[in-house]
N, C-alpha and C positions, 0 to 999 in steps of 0.2 A: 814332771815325773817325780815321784816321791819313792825312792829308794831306805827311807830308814826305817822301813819295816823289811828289808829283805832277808834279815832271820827266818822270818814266818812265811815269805813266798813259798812258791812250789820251785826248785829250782829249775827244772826245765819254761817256766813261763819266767823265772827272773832271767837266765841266762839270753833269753833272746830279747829281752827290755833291758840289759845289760850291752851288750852286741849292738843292738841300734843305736842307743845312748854317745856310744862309742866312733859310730859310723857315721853319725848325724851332727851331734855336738859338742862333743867332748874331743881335743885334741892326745888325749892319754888317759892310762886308766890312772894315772896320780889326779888329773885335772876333772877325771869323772867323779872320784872321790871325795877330792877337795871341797867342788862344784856342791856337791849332794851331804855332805857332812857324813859321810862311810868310812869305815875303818878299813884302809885296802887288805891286810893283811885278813881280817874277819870273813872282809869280800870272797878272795880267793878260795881261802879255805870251806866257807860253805854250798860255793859251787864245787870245790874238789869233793866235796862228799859225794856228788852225783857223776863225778866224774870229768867233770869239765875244768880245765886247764887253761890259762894265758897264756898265749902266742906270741911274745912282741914282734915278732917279723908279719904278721897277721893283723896286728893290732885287737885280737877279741879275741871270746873263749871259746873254744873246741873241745 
């Protein structure tokens, strides 16, 4: 999966290729980041545009 275009995704199609990423192979969203070269902080805040928020008790965004 190629995450460094997700500036320009649609955030409801990144959030859920985010969410499985999470679910499937990434042990955290620091190791999903790392993993993909993403800036977690950039991350967060472009799905908070759309309303979506990290969960760490959840481990993904809602």
């Amino acid at each position: 999966m190629n995450l460094t275009t997700f500036a320009s995704m649609d955030p409801h199609l990144l959030v859920g290729l985010v969410n499985t990423e999470l679910r499937n192979n990434a042990s955290s969203l620091d190791d999903l980041c790392k993993t993909h070269g993403v800036e977690k902080s950039a991350l967060i805040e472009r799905l908070a545009e759309a309303d979506y928020h990290f969960s760490e008790e959840a481990g993904q965004f809602r």
